[in-house]
N, C-alpha and C positions, 0 to 999 in steps of 0.2 A: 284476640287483641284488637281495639279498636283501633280502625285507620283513620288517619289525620290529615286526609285530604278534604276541600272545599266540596261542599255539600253540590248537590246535581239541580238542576233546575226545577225539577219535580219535586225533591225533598226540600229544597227553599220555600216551593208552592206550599208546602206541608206547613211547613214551620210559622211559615208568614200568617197562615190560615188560624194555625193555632193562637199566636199570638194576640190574631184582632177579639179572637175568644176570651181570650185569660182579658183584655183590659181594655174592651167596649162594653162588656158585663157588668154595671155599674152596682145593679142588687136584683136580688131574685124575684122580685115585684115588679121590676120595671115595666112589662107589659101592662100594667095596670094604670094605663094614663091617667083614668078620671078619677080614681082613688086617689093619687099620687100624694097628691099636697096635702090628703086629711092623713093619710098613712105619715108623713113626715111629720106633721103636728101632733100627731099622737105620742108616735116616739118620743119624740122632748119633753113632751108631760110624763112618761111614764116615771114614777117615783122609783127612787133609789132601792125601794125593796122587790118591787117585779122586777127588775135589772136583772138583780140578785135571783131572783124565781128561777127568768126564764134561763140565764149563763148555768146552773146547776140543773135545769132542766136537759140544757146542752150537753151535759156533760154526761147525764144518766144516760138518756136517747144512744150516742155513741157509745158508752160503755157497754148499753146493750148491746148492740150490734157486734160488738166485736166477740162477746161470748159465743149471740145466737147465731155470726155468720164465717168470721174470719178464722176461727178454731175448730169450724165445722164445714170447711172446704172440703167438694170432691175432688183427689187427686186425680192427675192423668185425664179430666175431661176433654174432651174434642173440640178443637178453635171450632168456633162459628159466629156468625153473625149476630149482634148482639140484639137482645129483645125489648129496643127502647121503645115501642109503639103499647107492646105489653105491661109496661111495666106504669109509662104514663097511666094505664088505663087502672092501673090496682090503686096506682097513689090519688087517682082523682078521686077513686069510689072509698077511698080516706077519709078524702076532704068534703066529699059529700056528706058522710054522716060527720064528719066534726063540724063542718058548717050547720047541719043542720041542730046540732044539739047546745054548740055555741063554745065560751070558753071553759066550761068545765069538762070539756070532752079533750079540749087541748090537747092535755100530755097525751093520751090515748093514743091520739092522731099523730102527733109529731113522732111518737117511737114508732108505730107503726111505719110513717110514711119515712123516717129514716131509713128504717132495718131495711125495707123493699128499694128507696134508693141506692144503696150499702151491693145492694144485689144486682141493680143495674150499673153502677159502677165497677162493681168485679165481672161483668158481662164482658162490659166494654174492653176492662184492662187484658183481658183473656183473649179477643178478637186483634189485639196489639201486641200480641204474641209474649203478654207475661207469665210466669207460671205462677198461680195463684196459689202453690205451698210456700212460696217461700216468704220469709218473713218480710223483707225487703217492699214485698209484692204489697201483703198485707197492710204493711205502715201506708205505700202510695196509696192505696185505695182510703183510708182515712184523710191524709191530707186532702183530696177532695174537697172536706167540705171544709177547707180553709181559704179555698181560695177562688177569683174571681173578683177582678178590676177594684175600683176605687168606691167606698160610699161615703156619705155624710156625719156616718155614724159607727162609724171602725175607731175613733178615741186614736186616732194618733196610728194606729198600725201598720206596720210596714205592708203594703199587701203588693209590692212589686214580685214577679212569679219567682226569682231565684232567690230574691231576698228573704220571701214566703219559706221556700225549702229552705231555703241554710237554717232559718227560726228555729222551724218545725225539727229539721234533724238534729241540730243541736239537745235538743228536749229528752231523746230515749238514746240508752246506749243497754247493753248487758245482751244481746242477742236472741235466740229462738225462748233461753230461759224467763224473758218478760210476759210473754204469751202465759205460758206456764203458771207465773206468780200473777197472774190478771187472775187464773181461772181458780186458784188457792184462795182469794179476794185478799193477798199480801201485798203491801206495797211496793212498788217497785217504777223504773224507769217508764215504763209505758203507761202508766197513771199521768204520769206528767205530760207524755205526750199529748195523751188524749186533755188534758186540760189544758194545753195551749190551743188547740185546735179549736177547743170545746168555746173559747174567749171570742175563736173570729168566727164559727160558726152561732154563735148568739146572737150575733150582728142579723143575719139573715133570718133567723128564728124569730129575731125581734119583729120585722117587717112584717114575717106570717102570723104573728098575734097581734099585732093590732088594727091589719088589714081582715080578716077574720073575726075581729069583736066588732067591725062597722056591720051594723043591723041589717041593712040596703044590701048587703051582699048577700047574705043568707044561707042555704043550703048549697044553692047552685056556687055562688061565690069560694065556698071553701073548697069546690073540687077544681073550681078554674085558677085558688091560690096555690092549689099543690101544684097543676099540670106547671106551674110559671115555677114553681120551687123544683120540682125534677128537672123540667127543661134545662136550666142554669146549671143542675151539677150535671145531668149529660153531658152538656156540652163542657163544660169543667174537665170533665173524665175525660171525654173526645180530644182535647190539644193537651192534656196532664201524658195524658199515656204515647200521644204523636211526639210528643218531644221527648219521652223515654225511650222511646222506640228511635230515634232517631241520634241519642245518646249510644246506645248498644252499638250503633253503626260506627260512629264519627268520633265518638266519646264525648263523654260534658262539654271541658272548654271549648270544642269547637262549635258544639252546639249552643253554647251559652254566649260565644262571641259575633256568631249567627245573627240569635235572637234580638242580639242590644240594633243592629242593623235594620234590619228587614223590614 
């Protein structure tokens, strides 16, 4: 049962930490200063049908993932320390051949460089002491790539961190049987999730294709647009999973009365 006393100095430290995470994260390009402003003008030119491309693009990329990763967990593996240094280095050598080959490699690269994010984020969740069979587990580890601070181009979305989850959980209901009716390809509850998800992670998607179609970046460019697109959900994962871990302890609302603070 969780206890309902006032967090310790040190779990404050946690929380506070997480939080300057979740909503100093403004978009997964940020490190890209001298791009910044062609990357944001692009965006607004993009027409109403690459929108449409890339948000369905979103959606396939995560749908994989959850066949080839979240259905295909090892049970019972051993916490350890998570392999974000590793994992950076698969998703750059992504972006390198997507950069190099330009946007018709695209989709390639984005499922790729999902599926291997997918994996460092169940890294992380597992070192946060979750157990990654359970479904519960599995939904958090999607939410990921929902969230993270404020952009220009979220269309109105609520992306506050509890407002995020309440969205997001409201969207699946029917329990371990959704998993299940994903892998049948039937529809069901968890379709829906992943396409609410699939909405605000397009947002981020968008930035890595049109920072990736500037010429001037080129090969090198698309392995420095991934490292800047893992980075963001590590760290995503890094305070998603510190404030679940800190919920187990204290329970939500004290955790969530915490957070409006800190």
């Amino acid at each position: 049962m969780p206890q309902t006393q006032s967090l310790t100095a040190s779990d404050l430290a946690t929380l506070k930490s997480a939080k300057q995470k979740m909503e100093n994260v403004h978009w997964a390009m940020q490190g890209l200063n001298k791009v910044g402003n062609v990357i944001e003008s692009r965006i607004a030119l993009l027409p109403q049908k690459q929108q449409r491309w890339l948000q369905q693009l979103s959606y396939k990329a995560l749908q994989s993932v959850v066949k080839a990763n979240l259905v295909s967990m090892k049970k019972g593996k051993v916490k350890s320390d998570p392999w974000n240094k590793t994992y950076k280095a698969l998703v750059a050598s992504s972006g390198l051949v997507g950069g190099a080959l330009g946007a018709s490699a695209f989709a390639v690269d984005l499922t790729l460089a999902t599926k291997l994010m997918m994996r460092s984020i169940m890294d992380i969740a597992r070192n946060e002491g979750e157990d990654l069979s359970e479904l519960d587990t599995q939904l958090a580890c999607l939410q990921v790539f929902a969230l993270g601070g404020n952009t220009k181009h979220d269309d109105g979305l609520d992306t506050g961190y509890y407002a995020s989850r309440i969205a997001m959980g409201s969207a699946v209901k029917g329990g371990t049987k959704a998993l299940e009716g994903l892998l049948r390809g039937s529809s069901n509850p968890l379709l829906q999730f992943i396409a609410s998800i699939a909405a605000r992670f397009s947002v981020q998607v968008s930035e890595k294709f049109v920072a990736q179609a500037i010429p001037i970046l080129g090969a090198a460019g698309g392995a420095t647009i991934n490292l800047a697109f893992i980075h963001h959900f590590q760290s995503m994962a890094q305070a998603h999973f510190a404030i679940r871990r800190l919920e187990r302890t204290y329970g939500e609302e004290t955790v969530k009365t915490a957070y409006e603070v800190v």
